[in-house]
C-alpha positions in Angstrom: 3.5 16.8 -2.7 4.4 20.2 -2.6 7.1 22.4 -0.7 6.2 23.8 2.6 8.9 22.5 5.2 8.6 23.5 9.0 11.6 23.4 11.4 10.6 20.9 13.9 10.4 21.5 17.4 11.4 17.7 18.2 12.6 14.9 15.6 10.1 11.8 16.5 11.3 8.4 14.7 8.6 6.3 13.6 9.6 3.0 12.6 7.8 0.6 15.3 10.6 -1.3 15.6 12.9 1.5 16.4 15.9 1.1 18.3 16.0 2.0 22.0 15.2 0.1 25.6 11.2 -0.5 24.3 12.0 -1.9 21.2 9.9 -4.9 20.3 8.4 -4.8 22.8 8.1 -1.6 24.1 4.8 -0.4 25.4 2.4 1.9 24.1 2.0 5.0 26.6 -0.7 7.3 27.3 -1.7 9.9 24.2 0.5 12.9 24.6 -1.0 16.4 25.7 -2.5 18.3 22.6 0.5 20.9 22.2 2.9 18.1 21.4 2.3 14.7 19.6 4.7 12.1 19.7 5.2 8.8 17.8 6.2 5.9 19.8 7.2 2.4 19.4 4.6 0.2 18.9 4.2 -3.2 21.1 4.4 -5.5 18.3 6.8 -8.1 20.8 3.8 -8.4 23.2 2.5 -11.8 23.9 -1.4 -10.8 22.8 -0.1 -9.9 18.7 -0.7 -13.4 18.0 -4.3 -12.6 17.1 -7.0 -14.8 16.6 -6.8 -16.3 13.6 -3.1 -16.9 13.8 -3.4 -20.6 13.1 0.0 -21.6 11.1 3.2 -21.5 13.0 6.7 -20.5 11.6 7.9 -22.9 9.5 10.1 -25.4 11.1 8.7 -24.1 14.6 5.3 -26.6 14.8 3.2 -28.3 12.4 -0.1 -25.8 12.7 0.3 -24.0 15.9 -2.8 -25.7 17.1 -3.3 -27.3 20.6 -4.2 -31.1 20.0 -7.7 -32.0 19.5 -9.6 -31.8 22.1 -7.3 -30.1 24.4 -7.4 -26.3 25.6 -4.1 -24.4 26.2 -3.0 -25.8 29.4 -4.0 -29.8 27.8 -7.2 -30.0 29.8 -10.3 -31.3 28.1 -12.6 -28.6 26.3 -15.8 -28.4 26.6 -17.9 -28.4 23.6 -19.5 -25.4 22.6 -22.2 -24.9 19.7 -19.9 -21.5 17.4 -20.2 -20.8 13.9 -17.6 -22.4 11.5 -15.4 -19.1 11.2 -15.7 -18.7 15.1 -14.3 -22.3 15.5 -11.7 -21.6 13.4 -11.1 -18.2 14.7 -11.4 -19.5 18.7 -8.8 -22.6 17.6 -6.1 -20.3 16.7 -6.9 -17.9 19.6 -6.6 -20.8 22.0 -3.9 -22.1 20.3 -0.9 -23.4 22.1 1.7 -21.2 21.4 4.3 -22.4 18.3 7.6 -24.1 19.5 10.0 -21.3 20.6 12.2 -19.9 18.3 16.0 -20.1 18.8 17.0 -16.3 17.8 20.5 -17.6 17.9 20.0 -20.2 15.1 18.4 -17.3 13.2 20.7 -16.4 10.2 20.9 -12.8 9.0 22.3 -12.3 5.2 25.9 -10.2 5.7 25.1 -7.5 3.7 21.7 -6.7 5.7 23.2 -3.2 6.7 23.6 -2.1 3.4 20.3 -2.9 2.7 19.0 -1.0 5.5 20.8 1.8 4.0 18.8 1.8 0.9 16.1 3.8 2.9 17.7 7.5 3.6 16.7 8.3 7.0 14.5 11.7 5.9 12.6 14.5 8.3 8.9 14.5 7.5 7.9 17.9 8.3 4.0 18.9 9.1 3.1 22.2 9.9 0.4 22.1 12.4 0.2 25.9 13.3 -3.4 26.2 12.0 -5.1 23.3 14.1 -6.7 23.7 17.4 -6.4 22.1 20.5 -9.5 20.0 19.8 -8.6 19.3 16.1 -4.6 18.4 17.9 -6.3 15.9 20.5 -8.4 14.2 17.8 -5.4 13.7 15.8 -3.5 12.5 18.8 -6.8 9.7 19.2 -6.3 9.2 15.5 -2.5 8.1 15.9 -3.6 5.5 19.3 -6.1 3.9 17.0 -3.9 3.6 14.0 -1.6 1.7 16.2 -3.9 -1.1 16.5 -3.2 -2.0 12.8 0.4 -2.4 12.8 0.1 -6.0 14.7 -3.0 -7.0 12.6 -1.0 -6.0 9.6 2.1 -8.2 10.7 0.1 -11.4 11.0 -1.7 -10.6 7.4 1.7 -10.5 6.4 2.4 -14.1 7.7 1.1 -15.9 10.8 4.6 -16.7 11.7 5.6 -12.9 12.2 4.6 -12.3 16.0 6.5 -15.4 16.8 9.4 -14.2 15.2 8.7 -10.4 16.5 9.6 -11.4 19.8 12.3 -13.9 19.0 14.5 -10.9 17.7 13.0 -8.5 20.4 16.5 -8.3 22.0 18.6 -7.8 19.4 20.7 -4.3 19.0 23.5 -3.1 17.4 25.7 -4.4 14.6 24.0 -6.8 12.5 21.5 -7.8 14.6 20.1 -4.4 15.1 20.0 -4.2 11.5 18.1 -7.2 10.9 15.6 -6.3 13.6 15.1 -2.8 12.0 15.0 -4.3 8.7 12.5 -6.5 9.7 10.3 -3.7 10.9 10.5 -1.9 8.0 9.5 -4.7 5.8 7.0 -6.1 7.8 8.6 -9.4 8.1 11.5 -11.7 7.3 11.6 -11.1 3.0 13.5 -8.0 1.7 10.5 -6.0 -0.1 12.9 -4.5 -2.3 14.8 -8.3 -3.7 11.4 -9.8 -4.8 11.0 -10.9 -1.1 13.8 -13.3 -0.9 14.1 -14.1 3.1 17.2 -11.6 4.7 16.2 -13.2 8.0 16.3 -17.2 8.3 15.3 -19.1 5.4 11.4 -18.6 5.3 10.1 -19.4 1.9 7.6 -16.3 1.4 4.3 -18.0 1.4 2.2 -16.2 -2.4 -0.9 -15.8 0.0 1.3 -13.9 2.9 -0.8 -14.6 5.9 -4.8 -14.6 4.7 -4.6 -18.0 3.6 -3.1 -21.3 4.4 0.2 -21.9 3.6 -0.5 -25.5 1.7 -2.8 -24.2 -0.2 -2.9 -23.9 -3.6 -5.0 -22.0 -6.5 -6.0 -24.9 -7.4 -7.1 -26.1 -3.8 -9.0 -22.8 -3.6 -10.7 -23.1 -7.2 -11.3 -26.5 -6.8 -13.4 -26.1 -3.3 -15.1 -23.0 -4.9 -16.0 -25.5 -7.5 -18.0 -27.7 -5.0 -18.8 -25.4 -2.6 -20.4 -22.4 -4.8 -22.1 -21.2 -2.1 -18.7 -20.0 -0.6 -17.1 -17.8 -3.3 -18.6 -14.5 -2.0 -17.3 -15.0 1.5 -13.9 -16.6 0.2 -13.6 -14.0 -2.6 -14.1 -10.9 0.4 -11.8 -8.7 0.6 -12.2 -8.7 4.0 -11.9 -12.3 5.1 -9.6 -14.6 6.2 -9.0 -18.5 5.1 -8.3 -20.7 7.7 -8.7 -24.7 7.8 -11.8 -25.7 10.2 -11.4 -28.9 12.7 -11.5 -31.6 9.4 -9.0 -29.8 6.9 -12.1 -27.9 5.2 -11.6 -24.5 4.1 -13.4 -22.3 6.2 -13.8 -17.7 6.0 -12.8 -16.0 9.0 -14.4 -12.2 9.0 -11.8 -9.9 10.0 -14.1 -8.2 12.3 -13.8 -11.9 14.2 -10.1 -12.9 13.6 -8.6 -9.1 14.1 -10.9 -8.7 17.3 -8.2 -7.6 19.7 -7.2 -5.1 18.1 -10.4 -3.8 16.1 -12.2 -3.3 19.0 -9.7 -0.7 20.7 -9.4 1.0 17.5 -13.2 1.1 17.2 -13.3 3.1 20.7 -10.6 5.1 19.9 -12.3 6.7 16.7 -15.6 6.7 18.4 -13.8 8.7 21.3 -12.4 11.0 18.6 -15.9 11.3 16.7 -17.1 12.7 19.9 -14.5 15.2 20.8 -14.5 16.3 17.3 -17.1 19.8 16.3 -16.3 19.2 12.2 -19.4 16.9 11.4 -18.0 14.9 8.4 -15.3 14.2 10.2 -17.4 12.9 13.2 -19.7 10.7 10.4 -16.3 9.1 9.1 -14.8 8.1 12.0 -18.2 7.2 13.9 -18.9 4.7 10.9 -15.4 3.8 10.3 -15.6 2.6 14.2 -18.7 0.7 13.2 -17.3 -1.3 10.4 -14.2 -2.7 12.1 -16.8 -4.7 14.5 -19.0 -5.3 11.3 -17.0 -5.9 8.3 -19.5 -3.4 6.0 -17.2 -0.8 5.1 -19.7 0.5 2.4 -21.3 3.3 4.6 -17.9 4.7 5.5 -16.2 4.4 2.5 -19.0 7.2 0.8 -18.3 9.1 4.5 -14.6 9.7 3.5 -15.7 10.7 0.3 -17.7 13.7 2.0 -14.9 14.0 4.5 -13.9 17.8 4.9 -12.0 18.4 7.9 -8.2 19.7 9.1 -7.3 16.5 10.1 -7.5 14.4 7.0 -7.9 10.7 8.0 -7.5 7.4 5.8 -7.8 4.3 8.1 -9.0 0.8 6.8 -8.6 -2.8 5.0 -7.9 -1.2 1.3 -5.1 -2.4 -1.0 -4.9 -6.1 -1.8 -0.8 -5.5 -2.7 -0.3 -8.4 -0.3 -2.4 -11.0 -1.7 0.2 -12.6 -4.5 -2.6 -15.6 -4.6 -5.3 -14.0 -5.6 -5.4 -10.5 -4.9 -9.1 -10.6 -3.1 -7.8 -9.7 0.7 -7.1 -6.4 1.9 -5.0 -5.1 4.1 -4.7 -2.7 7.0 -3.5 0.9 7.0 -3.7 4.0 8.0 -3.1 7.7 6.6 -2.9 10.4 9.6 -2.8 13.9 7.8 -3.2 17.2 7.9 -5.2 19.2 4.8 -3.7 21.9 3.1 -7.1 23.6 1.7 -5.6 26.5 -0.4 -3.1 23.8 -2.4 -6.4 21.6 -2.9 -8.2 24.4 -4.0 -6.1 24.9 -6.4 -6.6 21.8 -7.9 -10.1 21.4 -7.8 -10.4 22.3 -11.8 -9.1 19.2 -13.0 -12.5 17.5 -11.3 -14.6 18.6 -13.4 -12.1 17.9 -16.3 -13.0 13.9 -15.6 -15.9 13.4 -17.5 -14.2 14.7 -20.7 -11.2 12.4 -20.1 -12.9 9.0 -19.7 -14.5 10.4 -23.2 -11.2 11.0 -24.2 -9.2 7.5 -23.4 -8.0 5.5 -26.9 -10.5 2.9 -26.8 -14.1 2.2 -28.5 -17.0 3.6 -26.3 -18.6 0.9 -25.3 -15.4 0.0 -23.1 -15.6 3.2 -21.4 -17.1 3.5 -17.9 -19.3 6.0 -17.6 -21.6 4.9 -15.1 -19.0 5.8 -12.0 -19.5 9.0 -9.8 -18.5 12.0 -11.1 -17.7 13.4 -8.0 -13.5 13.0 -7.5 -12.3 15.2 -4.6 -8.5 16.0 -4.6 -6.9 16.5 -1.5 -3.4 17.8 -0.7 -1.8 17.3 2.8 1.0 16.7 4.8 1.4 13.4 6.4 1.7 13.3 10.1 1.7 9.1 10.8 1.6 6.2 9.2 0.2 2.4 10.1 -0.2 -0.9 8.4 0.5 -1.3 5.2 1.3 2.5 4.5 4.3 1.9 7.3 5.8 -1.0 5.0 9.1 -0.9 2.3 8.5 2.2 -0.2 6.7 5.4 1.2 3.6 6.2 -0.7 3.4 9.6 -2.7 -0.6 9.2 -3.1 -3.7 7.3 -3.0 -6.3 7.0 -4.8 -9.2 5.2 -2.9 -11.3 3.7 -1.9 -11.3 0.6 -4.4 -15.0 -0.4 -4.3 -16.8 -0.7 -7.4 -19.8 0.4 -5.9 -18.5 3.6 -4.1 -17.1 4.7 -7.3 -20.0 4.5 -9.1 -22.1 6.3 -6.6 -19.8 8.9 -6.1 -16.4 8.4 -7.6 -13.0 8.4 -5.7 -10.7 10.7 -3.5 -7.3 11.6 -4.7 -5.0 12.4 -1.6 -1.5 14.2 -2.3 1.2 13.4 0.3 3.0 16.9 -0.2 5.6 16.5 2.0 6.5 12.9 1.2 6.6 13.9 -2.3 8.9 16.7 -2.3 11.0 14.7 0.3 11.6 11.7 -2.7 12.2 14.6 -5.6 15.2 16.4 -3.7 16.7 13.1 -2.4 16.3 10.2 -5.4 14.5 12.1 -8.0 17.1 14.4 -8.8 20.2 12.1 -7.9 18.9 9.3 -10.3 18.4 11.9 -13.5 22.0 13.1 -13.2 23.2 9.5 -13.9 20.6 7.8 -16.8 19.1 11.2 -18.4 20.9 12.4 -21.3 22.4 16.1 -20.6 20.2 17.8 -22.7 17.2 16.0 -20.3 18.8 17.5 -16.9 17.1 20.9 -17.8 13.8 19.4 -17.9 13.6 18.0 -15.2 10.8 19.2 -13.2 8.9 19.5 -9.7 5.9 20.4 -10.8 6.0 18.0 -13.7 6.4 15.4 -11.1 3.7 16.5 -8.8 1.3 16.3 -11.9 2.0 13.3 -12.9 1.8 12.0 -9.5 -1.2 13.6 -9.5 -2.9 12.5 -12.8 -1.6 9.0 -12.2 -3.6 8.6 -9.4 -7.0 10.3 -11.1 -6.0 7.9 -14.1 -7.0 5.0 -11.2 -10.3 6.1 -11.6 -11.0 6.0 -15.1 -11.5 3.2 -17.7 -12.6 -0.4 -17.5 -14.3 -0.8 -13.8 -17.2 -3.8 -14.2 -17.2 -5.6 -17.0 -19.4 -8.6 -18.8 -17.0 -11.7 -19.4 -19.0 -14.1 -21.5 -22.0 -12.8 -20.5 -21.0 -12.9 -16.9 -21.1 -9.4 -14.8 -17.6 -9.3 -13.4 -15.0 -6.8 -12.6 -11.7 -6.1 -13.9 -9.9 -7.0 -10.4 -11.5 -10.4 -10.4 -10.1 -11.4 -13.7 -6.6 -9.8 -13.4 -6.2 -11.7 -10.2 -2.8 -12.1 -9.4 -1.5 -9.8 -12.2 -4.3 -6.9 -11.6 -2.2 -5.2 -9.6 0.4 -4.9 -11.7 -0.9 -3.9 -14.8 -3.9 -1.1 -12.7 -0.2 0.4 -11.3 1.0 0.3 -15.0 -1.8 1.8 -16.9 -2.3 4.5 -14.3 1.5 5.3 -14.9 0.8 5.5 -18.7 -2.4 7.2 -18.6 -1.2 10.0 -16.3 1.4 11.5 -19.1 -1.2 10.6 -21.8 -4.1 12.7 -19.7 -1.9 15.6 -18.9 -0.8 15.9 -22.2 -4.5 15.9 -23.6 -5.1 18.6 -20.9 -2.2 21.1 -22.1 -3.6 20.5 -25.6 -6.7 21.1 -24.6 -5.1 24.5 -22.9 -5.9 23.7 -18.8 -2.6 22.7 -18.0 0.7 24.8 -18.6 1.6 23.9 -22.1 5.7 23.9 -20.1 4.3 20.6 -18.9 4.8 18.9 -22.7 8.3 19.7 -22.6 9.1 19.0 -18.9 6.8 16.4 -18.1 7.7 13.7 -20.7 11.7 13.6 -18.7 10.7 13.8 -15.5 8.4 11.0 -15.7 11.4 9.0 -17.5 13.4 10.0 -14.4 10.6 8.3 -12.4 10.0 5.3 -14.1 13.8 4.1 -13.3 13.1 5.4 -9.4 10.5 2.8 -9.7 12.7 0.2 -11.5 14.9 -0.3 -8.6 11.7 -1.3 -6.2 12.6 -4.5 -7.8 13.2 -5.5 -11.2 11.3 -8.5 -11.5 8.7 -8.5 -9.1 5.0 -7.8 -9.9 5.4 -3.5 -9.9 9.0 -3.5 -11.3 7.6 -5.5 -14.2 4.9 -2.7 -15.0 7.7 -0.3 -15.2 10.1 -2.4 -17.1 7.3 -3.2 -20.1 6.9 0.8 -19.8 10.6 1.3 -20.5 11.2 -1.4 -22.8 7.5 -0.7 -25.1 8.6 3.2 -25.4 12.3 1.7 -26.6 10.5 -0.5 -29.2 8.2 2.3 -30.4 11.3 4.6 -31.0 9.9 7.0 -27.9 12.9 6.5 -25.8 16.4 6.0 -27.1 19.8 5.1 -25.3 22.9 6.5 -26.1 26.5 4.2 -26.7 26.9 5.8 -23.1 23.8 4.0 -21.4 22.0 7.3 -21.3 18.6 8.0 -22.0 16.3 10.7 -23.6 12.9 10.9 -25.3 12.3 11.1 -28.7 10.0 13.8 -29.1 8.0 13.5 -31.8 7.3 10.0 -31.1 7.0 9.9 -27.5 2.8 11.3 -28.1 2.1 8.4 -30.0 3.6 5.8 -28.0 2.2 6.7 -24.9 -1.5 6.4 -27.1 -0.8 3.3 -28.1 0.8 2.0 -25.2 -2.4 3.3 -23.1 -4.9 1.6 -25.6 -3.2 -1.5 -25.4 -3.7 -1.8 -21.6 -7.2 0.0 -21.9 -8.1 -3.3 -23.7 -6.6 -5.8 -21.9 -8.3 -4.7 -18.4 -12.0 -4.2 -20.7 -11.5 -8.3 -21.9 -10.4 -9.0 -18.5 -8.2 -11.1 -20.2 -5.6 -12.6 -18.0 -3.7 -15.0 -20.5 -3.9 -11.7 -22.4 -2.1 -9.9 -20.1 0.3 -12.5 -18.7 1.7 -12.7 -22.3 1.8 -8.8 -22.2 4.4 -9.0 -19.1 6.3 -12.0 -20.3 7.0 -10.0 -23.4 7.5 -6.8 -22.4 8.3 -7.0 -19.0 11.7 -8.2 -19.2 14.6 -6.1 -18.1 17.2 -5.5 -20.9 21.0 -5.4 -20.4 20.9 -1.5 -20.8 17.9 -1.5 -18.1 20.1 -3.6 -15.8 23.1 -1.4 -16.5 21.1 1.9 -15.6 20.2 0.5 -12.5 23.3 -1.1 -11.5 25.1 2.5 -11.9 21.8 3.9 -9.2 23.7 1.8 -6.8 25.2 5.1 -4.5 21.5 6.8 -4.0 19.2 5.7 -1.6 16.2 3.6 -3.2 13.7 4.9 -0.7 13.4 7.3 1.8 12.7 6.2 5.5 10.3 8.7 7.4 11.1 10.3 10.0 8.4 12.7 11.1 8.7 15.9 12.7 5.6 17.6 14.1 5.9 21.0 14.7 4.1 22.2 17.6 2.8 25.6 16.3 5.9 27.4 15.5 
């Protein structure tokens, strides 16, 4: 999030589809020697990433993937065996005979899939990892091996059919085809991330509950068998759980530790391996119970483990964000965060921790909405990023994270901020900037500001940790994520947004932030919020941005010129951003969804002068596509 670039010794391309002979396909080799690191391919084509649990195939490629009844892979009887209803369904779909082939020749590509590829600016990563030593270099190598693993398991969360298709195109290169194949790595499947996930490869419908659910199935299905099977909400409404159809059509949870076996169990050794080679001890608890909760599910342990985690090489590697869920917004996916820390540049921030309690006493709603019964412990972390996996691989790069996203870890001890430097400063020079020079009004230009942005990137991510957390919805003890549902997501990204400027202008008043920060910060983050726009308009983030935009227009807190331009309005932009905050504030302490679905329907419509803006973005990259460069001690 910071400067700090390092020449690199050797320019490693990430992307686990990359082009080259191993491709798709392309096997993983051993871990590299400790004075250099390299990023390979991944072997997302192989014939084992159909994991257990895999039980839909492609549409249009078989009915469920599933061998007949009482027939094994090869169409011999089965013998019966006394399993658990999530093993069933888990060993069906293992044992599965395998979907009709896929004709990649039949497969059509859209014709402009090149210039969609283009969107993401191929961008050197730099990491300067001078100051690690040879044991912290081969735990990070062990790091990277395990965070592999997740790539596959995050393919099929993305939908079932996506191994099947991962191999169809393993072949393709060059042209069109290459392009497709690329895009399809970067996006984690068939729908273009960036065009509200219309299909840019064949003519998939994308399925709302991506790959944790059945396709068929409906919330109304899903409510419905809650409704007579009561006893099943806590395993169906786990974050960490698959739903599958058992032997009868009944709805059955799959544990991921079950359905994600293959691969959780190599990872497991892998960070058990690295816990051991390891002399920092939180680093060794982490990744000791992290390996421990892949076999078990019960991430709770670990989760206050990374809290504590102080160590050079900065890990993040678990089921976290529940993006992918457009159902219901209960199943996590897998990721990973391979980074190094940079303790002076944390340091440095380590005031505004202590600035927490004041600020949930400070947000613009009535007391008894606040939440002050979370941890007040909130470590902030600045690093470079080395490697991604999972979910961190897919569409837009991630600037920072603010985890982990249990209720009860928060209120035991809070939540770690982590600060991509390096990613940060890599988006600033190369969209930030670009995108200010064509909707900002002149007079904006000069206030546009680097350090403004890494604050508010910074605050925006501390704002996730503040307000409404558990709540009492008619008389029920509930959280704010299990109301929101499908829309939480949207609105958490939104408020955080708001909150940021709104906390970091109460801070500069306050006099612990530069008081520069009320004249540069209110710009930059305008500059921001139309980077944001063009991650999609209309789908569930862009519409969080868009009723930002379009609220500050009504309030008289932004204005746009007869030239499409825009600036703030000074002495109203303050007041706005209160209100604006408030008004979220209260929707997420009601968890009221209807509330907040008519919130987004009003406000989260893009405008003609919106659509304009955006249109005239078209020349600058939307995103930028990592490229890592690890230097090796220079």
């Amino acid at each position: 999030m910071s400067p700090r670039r390092v020449r690199p010794s050797r320019l490693l391309v990430v992307p686990f589809l990359a082009a080259g002979a191993a491709g798709l396909a392309g096997c993983m080799s051993p871990v590299a020697p400790p004075e250099r690191i390299e990023v390979r391919p991944l072997d997302v084509g192989a014939e084992r990433d159909v994991v257990p649990g895999d039980s839909v195939a492609p549409h249009g490629y078989g009915d469920d993937g599933a061998a007949p009844a009482g027939e094994g892979e090869d169409g011999e009887e089965a013998e019966a065996a006394e399993v658990a209803p999530w093993e069933e369904a888990a060993g069906a779909a293992a044992g599965a005979a395998p979907p009709a082939p896929i004709d990649a020749d039949r497969l059509a590509v859209v014709p402009d899939v090149e210039a969609r590829l283009a969107q993401y600016a191929p961008t050197p990563i730099a990491a300067d990892l001078s100051a690690l030593s040879e044991e912290d270099r081969r735990v990070l190598d062990l790091v990277i091996e395990a965070s592999r693993h997740l790539d596959p398991i995050f393919l099929s969360q993305v939908w079932q059919g996506n191994p099947a298709l991962a191999r169809a195109i393993d072949g393709w290169r060059g042209g069109e085809r290459g392009a497709a194949r690329e895009y399809f790595a970067l996006n984690f499947g068939p729908w273009d991330r960036l065009a509200e996930m219309e299909p840019f490869l064949g003519s998939w419908e994308h399925p709302e509950g991506a790959g944790y659910y059945p396709e068929d199935l409906t919330r109304e299905d899903f409510e419905a068998w809650l409704e007579a099977h009561p006893e099943d909400r806590e395993a169906f409404t786990s974050p960490t759980t698959l739903i599958r159809r058992d032997g009868d059509g009944g709805l059955v949870a799959v544990p991921y530790s079950t359905a994600f076996r293959e691969h959780l169990e190599p990872a497991a050794a892998l960070l058990r391996e690295a816990a051991e080679t390891t002399s920092n001890a939180s680093l060794a608890r982490f990744l000791s119970l992290r390996a421990d909760a892949f076999l078990s599910d019960d991430y709770y342990a670990s989760d206050l483990a990374w809290m504590d985690l102080d160590a050079p090489v900065e890990v993040t590697i678990g089921p976290y964000e529940t993006y992918e869920d457009g159902l219901f917004g209960y199943k996590a996916a897998f990721e990973s965060f391979v980074t190094v820390a940079l303790p002076a540049e944390s340091a440095a921030l380590a005031r505004y921790e202590a600035e927490l309690p004041w600020l949930e006493r400070n947000l613009p709603i009535p007391d008894e909405h606040k939440n002050f019964d979370r941890g007040a412990e909130s470590p902030i972390r600045v690093v470079d990023e080395v490697f991604t996996a999972g979910e961190a691989r897919s569409g837009v790069a991630t600037l920072a994270f603010n985890l982990p996203n249990d209720e009860r870890v928060r209120e035991a001890k809070g939540s770690k901020k982590v600060l991509l430097r390096n990613v940060m400063r890599a988006k600033y020079d190369r969209i930030l900037e670009p995108i200010a020079r064509e909707v900002l009004r002149a007079e904006e230009l000069g206030r546009l500001d680097f350090q403004a942005y890494f604050d508010f990137v910074l605050h925006h991510e501390l704002a996730h940790g503040l307000g409404p957390g558990r709540i009492t919805v008619d008389g029920r003890e509930t959280e704010v994520r299990l109301e929101l549902r499908d829309l939480y997501a949207t609105l958490e990204e939104a408020k955080a947004d708001v909150l940021g400027v709104y906390d970091v202008l109460a801070l500069v008043e306050r006099g612990v932030m530069d008081e520069r920060l009320s004249e540069t910060l209110p710009a930059t983050y305008l500059a921001g919020l139309f980077r944001s726009a063009r991650f999609g308009l209309h789908e569930a983030h862009g519409r969080g941005v868009v009723a930002q935009l379009n609220y500050l227009l009504d309030r008289g807190a932004i204005a746009v010129g007869e030239d499409g331009r825009f600036r703030v309005v000074e002495e109203r932009f303050p007041q706005a951003i209160r209100e604006l905050a408030a008004e979220m504030l209260m929707l997420q302490a009601r968890g009221d969804y209807d509330g907040t679905e008519a919130f987004l329907d009003r406000w989260g419509v893009a405008s003609a002068e919106l659509e304009s803006a955006v249109e005239r973005l078209e020349g600058i990259p939307v995103d930028v596509r990592a490229e890592f460069a690890v230097a090796g001690g220079e």
